[in-house]
LOROPA-862420 format. One line per field, with one value per atom (N, C-alpha, C): residue number from 1; residue in one letter; atom name; y, z, x. Coordinates in steps of 0.2 Angstrom, whole numbers, always signed. Each point is the difference from the previous one (the first is absolute). Last residue first. Layout:
<vonus>
n = (NUM  ...) .
res = (a  ...) .
atom = (CA  ...) .
y = (Y  ...) .
z = (Z  ...) .
x = (X  ...) .
</vonus>
This chain:
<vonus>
n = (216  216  216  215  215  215  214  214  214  213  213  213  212  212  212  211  211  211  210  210  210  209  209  209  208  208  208  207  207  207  206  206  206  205  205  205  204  204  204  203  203  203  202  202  202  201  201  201  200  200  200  199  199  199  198  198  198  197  197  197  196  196  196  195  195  195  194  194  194  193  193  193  192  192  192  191  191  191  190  190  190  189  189  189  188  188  188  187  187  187  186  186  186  185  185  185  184  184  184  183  183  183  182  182  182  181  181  181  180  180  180  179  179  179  178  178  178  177  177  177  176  176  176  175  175  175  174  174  174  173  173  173  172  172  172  171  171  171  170  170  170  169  169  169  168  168  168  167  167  167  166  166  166  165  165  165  164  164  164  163  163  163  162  162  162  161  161  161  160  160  160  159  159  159  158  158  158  157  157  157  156  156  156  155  155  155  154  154  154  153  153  153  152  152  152  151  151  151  150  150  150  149  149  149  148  148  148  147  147  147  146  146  146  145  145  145  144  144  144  143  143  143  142  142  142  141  141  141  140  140  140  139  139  139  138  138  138  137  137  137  136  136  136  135  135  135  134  134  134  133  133  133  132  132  132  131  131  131  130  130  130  129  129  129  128  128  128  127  127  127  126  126  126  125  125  125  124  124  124  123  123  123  122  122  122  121  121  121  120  120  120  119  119  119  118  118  118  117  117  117  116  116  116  115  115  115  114  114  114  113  113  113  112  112  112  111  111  111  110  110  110  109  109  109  108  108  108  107  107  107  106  106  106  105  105  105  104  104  104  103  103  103  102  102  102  101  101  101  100  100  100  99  99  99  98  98  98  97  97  97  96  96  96  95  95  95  94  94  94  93  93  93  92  92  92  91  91  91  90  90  90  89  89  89  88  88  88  87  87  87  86  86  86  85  85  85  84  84  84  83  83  83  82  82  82  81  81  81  80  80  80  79  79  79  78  78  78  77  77  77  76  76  76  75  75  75  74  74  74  73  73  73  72  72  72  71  71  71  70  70  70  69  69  69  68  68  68  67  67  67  66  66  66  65  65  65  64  64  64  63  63  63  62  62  62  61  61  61  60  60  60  59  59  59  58  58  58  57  57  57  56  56  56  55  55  55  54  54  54  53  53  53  52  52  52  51  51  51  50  50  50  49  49  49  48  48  48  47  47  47  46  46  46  45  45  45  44  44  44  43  43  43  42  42  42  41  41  41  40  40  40  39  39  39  38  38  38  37  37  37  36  36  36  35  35  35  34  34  34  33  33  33  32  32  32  31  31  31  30  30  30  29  29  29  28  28  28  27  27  27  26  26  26  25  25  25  24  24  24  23  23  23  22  22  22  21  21  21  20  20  20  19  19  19  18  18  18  17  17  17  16  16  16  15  15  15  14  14  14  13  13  13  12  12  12  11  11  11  10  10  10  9  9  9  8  8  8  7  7  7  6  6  6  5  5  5  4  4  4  3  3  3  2  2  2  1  1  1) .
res = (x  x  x  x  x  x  x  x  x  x  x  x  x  x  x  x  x  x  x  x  x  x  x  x  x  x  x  x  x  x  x  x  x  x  x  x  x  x  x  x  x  x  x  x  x  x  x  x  x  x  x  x  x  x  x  x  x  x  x  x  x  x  x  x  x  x  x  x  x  x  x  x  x  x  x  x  x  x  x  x  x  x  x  x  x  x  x  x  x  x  x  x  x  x  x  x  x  x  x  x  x  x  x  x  x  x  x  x  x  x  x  x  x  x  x  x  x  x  x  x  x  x  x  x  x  x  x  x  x  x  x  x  x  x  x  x  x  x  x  x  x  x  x  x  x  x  x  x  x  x  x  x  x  x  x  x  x  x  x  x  x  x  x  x  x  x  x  x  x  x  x  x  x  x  x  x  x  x  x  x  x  x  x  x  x  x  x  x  x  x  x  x  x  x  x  x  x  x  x  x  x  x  x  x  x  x  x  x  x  x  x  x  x  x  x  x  x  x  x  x  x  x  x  x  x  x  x  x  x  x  x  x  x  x  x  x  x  x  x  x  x  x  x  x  x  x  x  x  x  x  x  x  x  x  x  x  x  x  x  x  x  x  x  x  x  x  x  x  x  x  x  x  x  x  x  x  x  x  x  x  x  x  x  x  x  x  x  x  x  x  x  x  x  x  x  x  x  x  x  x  x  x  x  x  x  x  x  x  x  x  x  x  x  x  x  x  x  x  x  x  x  x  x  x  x  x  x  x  x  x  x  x  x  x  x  x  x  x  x  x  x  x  x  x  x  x  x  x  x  x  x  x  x  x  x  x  x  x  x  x  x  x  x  x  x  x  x  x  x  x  x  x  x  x  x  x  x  x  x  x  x  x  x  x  x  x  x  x  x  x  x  x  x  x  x  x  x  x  x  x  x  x  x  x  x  x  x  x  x  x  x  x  x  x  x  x  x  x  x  x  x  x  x  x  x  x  x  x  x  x  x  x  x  x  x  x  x  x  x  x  x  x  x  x  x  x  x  x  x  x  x  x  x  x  x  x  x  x  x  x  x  x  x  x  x  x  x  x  x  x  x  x  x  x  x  x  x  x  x  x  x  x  x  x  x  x  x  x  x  x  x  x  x  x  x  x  x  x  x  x  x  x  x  x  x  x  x  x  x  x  x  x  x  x  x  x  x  x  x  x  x  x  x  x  x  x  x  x  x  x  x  x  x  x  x  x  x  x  x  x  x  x  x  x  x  x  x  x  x  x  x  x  x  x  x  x  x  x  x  x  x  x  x  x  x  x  x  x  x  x  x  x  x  x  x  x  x  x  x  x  x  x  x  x  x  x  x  x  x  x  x  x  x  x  x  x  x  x  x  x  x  x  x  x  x  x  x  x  x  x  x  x  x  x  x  x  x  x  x  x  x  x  x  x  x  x  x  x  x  x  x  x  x  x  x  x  x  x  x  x  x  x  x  x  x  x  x  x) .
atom = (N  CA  C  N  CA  C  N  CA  C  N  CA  C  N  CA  C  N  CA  C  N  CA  C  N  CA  C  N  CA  C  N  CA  C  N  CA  C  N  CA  C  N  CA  C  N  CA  C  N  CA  C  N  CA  C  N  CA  C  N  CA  C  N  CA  C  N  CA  C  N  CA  C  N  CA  C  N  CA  C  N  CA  C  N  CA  C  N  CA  C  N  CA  C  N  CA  C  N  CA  C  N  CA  C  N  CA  C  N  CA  C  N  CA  C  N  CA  C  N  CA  C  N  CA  C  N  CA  C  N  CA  C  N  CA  C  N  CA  C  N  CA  C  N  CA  C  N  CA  C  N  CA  C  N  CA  C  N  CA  C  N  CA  C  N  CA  C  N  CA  C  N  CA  C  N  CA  C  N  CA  C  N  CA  C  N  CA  C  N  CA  C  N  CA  C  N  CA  C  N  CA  C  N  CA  C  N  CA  C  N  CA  C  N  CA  C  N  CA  C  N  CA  C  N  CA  C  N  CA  C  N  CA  C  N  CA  C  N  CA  C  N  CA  C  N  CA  C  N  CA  C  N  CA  C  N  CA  C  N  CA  C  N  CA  C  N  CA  C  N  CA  C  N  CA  C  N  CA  C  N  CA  C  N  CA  C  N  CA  C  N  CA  C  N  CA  C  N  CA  C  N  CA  C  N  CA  C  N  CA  C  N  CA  C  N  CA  C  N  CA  C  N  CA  C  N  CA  C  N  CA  C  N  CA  C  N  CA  C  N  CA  C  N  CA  C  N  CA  C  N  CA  C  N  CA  C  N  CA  C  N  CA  C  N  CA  C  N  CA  C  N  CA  C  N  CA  C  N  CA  C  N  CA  C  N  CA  C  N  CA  C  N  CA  C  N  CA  C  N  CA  C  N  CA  C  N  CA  C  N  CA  C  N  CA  C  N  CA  C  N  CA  C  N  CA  C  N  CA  C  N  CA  C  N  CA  C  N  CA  C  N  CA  C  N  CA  C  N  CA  C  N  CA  C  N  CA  C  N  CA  C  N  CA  C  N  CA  C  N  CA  C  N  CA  C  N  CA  C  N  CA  C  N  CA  C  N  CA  C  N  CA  C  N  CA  C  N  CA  C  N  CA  C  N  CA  C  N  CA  C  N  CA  C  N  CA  C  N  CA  C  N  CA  C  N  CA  C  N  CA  C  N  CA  C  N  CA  C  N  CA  C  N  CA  C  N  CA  C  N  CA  C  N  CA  C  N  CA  C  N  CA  C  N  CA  C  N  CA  C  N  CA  C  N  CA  C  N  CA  C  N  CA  C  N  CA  C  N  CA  C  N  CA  C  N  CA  C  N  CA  C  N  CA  C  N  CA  C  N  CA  C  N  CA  C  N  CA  C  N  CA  C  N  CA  C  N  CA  C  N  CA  C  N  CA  C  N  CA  C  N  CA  C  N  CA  C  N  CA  C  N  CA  C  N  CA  C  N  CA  C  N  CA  C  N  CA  C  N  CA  C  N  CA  C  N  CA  C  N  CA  C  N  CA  C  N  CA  C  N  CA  C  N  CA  C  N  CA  C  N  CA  C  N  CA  C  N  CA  C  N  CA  C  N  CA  C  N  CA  C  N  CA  C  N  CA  C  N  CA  C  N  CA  C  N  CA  C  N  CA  C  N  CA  C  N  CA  C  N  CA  C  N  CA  C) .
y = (+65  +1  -3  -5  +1  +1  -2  -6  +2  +15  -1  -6  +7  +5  -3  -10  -3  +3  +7  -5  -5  +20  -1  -4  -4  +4  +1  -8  -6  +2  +14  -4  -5  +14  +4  -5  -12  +1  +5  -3  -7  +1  +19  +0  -7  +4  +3  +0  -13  -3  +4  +10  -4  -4  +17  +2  -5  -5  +1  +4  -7  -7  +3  +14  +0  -7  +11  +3  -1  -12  -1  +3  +2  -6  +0  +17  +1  -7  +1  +5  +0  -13  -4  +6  +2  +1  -5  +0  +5  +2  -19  +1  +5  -11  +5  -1  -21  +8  +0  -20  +1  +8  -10  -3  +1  +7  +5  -3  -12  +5  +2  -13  -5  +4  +11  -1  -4  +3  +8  -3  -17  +2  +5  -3  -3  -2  +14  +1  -4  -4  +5  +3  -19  +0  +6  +1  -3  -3  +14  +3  -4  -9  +3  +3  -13  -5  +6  +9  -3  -3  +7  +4  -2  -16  +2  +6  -5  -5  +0  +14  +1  -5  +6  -3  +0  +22  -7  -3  +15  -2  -4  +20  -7  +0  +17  +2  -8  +7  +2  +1  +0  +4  +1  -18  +6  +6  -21  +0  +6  -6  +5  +0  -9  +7  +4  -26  +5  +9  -16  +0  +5  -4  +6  -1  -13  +5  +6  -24  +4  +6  -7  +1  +0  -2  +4  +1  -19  +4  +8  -17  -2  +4  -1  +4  -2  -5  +7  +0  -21  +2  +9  -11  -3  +3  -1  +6  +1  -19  +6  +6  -19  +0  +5  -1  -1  +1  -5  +8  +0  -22  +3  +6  -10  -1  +1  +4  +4  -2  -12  +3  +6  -22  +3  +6  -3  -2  +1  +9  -7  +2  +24  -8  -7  +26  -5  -6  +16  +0  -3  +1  +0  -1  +5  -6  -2  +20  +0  -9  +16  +2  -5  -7  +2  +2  -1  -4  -2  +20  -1  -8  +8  +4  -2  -2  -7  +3  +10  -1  -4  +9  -4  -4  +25  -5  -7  +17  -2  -5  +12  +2  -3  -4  +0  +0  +5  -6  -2  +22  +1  -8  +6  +3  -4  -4  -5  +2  +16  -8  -5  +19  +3  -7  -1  +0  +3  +0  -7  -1  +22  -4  -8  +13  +2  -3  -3  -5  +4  +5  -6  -2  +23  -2  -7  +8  +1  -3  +0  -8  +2  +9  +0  -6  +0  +2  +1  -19  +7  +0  -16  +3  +7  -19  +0  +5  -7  +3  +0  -6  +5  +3  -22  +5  +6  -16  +0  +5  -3  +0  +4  -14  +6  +5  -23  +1  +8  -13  +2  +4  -8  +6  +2  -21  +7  +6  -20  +1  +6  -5  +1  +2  -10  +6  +4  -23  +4  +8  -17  +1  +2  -3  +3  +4  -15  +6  +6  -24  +4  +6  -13  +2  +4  -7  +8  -1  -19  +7  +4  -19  +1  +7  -5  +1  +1  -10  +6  +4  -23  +4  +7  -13  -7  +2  +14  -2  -6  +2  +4  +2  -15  -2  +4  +1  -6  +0  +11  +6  -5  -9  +2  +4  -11  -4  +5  +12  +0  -7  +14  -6  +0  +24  -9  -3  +25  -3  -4  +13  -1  -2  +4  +7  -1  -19  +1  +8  -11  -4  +2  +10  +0  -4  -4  +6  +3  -21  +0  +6  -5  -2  +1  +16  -8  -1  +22  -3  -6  +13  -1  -4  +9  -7  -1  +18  -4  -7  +21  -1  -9  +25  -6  -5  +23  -4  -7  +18  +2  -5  -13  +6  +4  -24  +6  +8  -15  -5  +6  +2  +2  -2  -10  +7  +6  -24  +1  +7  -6  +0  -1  +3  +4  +1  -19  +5  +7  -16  -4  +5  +2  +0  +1  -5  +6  +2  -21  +2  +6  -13  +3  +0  -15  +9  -2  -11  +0  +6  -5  -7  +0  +17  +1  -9  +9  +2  -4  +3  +5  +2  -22  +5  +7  -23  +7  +4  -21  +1  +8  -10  -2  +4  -1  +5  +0  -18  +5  +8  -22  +1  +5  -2  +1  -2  -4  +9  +0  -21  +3  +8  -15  -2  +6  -2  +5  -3  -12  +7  +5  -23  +1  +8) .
z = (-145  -2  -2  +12  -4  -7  +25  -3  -8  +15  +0  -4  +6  -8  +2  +17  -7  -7  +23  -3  -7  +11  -2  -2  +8  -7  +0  +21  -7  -8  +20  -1  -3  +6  -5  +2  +8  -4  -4  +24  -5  -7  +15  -3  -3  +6  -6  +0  +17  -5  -5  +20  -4  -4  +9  -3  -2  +9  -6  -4  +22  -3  -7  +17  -2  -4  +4  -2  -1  +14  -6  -4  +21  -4  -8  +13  +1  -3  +4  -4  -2  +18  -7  -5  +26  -4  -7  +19  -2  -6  +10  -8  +1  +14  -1  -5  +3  -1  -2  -2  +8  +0  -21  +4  +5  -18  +3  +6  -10  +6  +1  -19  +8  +7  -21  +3  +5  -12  +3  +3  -15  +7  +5  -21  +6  +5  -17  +2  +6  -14  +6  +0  -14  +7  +4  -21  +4  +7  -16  +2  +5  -13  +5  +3  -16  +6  +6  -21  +1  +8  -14  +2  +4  -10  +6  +2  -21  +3  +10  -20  +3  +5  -13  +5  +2  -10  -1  +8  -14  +3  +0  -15  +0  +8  -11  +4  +3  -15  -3  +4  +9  +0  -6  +1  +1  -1  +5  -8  +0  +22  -5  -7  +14  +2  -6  +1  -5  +1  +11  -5  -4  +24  -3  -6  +7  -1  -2  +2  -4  -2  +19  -4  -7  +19  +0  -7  +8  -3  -3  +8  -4  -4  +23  -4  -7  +15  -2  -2  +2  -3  +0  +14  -7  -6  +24  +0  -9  +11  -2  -1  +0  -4  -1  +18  -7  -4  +19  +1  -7  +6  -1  +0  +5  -6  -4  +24  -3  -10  +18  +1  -7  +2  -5  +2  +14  -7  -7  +27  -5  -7  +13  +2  -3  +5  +5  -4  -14  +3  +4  -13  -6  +5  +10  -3  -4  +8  +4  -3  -13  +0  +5  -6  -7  +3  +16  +0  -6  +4  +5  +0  -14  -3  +7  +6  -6  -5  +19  +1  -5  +4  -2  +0  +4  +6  -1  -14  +1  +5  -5  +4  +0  -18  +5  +7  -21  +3  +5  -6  +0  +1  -9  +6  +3  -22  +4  +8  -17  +2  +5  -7  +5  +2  -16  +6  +6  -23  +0  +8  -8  +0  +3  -8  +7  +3  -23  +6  +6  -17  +0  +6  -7  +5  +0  -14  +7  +5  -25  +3  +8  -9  -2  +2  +8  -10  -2  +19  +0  -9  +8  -1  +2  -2  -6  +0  +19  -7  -7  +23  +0  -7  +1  -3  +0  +7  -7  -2  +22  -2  -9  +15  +0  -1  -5  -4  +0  +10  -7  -2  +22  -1  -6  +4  +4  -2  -3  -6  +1  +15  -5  -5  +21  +2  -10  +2  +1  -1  +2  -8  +1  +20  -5  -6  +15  +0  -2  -3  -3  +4  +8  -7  -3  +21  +0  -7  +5  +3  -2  -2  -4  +1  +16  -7  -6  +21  +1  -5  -7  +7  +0  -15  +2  +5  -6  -1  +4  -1  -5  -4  +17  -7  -4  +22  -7  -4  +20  -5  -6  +17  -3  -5  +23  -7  -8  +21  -3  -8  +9  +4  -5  +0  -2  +4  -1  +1  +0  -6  -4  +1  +14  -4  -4  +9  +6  -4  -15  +0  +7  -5  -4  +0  +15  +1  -5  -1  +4  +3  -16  -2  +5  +1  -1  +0  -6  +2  +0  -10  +7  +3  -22  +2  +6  -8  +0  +2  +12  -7  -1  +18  -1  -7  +10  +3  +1  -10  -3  +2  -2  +2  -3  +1  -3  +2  +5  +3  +0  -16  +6  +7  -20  -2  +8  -3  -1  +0  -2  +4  +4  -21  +3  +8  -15  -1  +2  +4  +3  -3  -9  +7  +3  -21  +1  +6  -8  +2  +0  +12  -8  -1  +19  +1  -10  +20  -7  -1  +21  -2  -8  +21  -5  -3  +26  -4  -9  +24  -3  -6  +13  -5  +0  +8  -2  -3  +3  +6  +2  -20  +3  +7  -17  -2  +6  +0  +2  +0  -7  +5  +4  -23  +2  +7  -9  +1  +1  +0  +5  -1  -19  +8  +6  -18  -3  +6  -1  +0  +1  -6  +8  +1) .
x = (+116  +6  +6  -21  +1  +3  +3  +1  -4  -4  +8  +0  -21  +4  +7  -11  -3  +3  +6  +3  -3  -14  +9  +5  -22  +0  +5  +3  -3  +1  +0  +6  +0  -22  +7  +6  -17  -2  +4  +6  +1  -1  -1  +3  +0  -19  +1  +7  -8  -1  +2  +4  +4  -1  -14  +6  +4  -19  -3  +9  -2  +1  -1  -1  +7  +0  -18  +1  +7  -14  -5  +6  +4  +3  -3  -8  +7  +3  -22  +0  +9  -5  -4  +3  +1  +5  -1  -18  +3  +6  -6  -5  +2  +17  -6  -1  +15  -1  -4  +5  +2  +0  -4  -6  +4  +13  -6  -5  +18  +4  -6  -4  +0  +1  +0  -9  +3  +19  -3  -6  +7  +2  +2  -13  -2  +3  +5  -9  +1  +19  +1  -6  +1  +1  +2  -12  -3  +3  +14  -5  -7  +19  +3  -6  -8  +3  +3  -6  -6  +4  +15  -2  -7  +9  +7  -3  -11  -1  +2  +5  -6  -2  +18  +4  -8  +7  +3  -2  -16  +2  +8  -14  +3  +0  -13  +4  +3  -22  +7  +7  -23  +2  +8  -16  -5  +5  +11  -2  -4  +7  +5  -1  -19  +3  +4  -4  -4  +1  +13  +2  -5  -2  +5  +0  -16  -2  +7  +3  -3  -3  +13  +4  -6  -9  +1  +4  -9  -5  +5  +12  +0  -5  +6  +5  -2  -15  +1  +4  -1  -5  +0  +15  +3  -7  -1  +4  +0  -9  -7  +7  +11  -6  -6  +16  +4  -4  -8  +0  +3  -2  -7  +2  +18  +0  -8  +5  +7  -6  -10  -2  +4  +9  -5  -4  +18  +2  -6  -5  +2  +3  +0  -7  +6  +4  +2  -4  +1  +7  +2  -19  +6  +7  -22  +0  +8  -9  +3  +1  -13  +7  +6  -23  +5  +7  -18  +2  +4  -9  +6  +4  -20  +7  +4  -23  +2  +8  -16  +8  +1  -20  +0  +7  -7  -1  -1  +17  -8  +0  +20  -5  -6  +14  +3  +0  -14  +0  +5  +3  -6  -2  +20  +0  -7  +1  +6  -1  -9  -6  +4  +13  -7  -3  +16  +4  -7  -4  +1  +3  -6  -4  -2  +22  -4  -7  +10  +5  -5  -11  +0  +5  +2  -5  -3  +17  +1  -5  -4  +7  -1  -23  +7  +6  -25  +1  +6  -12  +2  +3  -15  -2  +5  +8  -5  -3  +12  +5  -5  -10  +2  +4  -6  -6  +3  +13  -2  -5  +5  +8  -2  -16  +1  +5  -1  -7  +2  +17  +2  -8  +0  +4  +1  -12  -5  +4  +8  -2  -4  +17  +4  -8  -4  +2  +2  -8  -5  +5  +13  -4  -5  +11  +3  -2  -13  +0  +4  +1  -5  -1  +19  +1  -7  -3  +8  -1  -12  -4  +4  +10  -3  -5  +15  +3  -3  -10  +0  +4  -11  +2  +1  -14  +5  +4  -26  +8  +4  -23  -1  +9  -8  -6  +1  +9  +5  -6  -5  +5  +2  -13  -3  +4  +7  +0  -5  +2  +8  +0  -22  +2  +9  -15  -1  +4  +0  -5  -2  +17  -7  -3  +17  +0  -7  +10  -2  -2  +14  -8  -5  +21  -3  -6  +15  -1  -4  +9  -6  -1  +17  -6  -6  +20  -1  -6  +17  -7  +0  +18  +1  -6  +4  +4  +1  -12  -4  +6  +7  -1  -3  +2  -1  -1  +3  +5  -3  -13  +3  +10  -21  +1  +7  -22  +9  +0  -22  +8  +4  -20  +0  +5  +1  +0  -1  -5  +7  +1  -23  +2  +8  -7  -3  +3  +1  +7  -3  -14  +6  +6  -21  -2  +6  -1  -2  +3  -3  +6  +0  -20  +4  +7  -18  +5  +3  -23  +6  +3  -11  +1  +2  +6  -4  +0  +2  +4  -4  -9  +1  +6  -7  -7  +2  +15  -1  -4  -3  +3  +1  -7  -4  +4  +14  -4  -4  +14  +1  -1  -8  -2  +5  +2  -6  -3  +21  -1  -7  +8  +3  -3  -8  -3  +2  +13  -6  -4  +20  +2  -9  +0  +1  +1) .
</vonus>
C-alpha cells in the first residue's frame, strides 16, 4: 500500500523525483544546517521537500531522521580523518604536521559542504545517539593520532607519557575551539590556527616532561 501511495504521489507531483539515494537525502540535509541550525532540528518532511520526493519515500533509504543525523556523522568524521591524514603525511617536520594538521581542520571548517559542522555541533545539541555517533568518530582520531605521536616520539627518541591522554587531550581541544570558530570570521583562522598550535606543543612538552620525570 505504502509503495502505491508514493506513487501516486510522484504522479501528482511531476516535479519531484520517483527514486532518491541516500546521497541525495544527506545532501539534501546538508543544505537545511546552518550555521544556526542543527541536523537534529530538521524534520522529515523538510528533508524530503529539499529532495524532492514524496515524505513516504525518505523510508526506503532511512528509518528516520536520527538515522540520517547518525550517517552524516560518520560521513562528517570519515571525510575529515581522510583530510586530516594526508595533510600530516605530507608535512616533514613534527611542527609543521601539527600546523598543517590545524590548516586542513580550519580549511573543511569553511567548506561549503558544512559536513564538520554537523561533527561539531552534534555532540552538544543532538540525541543521545546523535552524542555517542560523535564519541565514535571523536574516538578514531584520538586513536589514529596517538599512533602517530608514538611513532614521532620513537623517530625523535623523545618518550611520551600517557600518549594515549595526550592523543584525547589534543583531539578535544581541536574541536572545541572549531565549535567556537564556526560563529567567527574566517578572518580570524590564522589567529586560532596559531594559538591551537601553541597549545598542543605546550600539551606535547608537558608530556615529554613528565615522561623523563617518571624515569627517574
Amino acid at each position: 500500500m505504502s509503495q502505491r501511495i508514493t506513487d501516486i504521489d510522484v504522479d501528482i507531483h511531476p516535479g519531484r523525483k520517483a527514486t532518491i539515494s541516500r546521497e541525495d537525502l544527506i545532501a539534501a540535509a546538508l543544505k537545511l544546517i546552518g550555521p544556526h541550525r542543527s541536523v537534529s532540528s530538521l524534520s522529515l518532511r523538510e528533508v524530503a521537500r529539499e529532495a524532492g520526493i514524496a515524505p513516504n519515500s525518505f523510508y526506503r533509504q532511512f528509518r528516520d531522521t536520527d538515522e540520517l543525523a547518525v550517517a552524516l556523522i560518520d560521513l562528517a568524521g570519515q571525510s575529515l580523518r581522510k583530510i586530516v591524514g594526508e595533510a600530516r603525511h605530507r608535512a616533514a617536520t613534527r611542527r609543521s604536521i601539527v600546523r598543517s594538521s590545524l590548516e586542513a581542520f580550519m580549511e573543511q571548517l569553511r567548506a561549503d559542504d558544512k559536513l564538520l559542522h554537523v561533527l561539531l555541533r552534534e555532540g552538544t545539541v543532538g540525541s543521545d545517539a546523535f552524542k555517542r555517533a560523535v564519541d565514535r568518530e571523536l574516538s578514531f582520531f584520538e586513536e589514529e593520532l596517538r599512533v602517530d605521536l608514538i611513532r614521532l616520539a620513537a623517530q625523535d627518541q623523545m618518550p611520551l607519557y600517557e600518549p594515549a591522554v595526550v592523543a584525547r587531550s589534543i583531539t578535544r581541544l581541536v574541536f572545541a575551539m572549531g565549535a567556537s570558530a564556526m560563529d567567527m570570521p574566517r578572518a580570524r583562522d590564522p589567529e586560532l590556527i596559531e594559538e591551537m598550535s601553541t597549545m598542543i606543543r605546550i600539551i606535547l612538552a608537558g608530556s615529554r616532561a613528565l615522561a623523563q620525570t617518571t624515569k627517574r
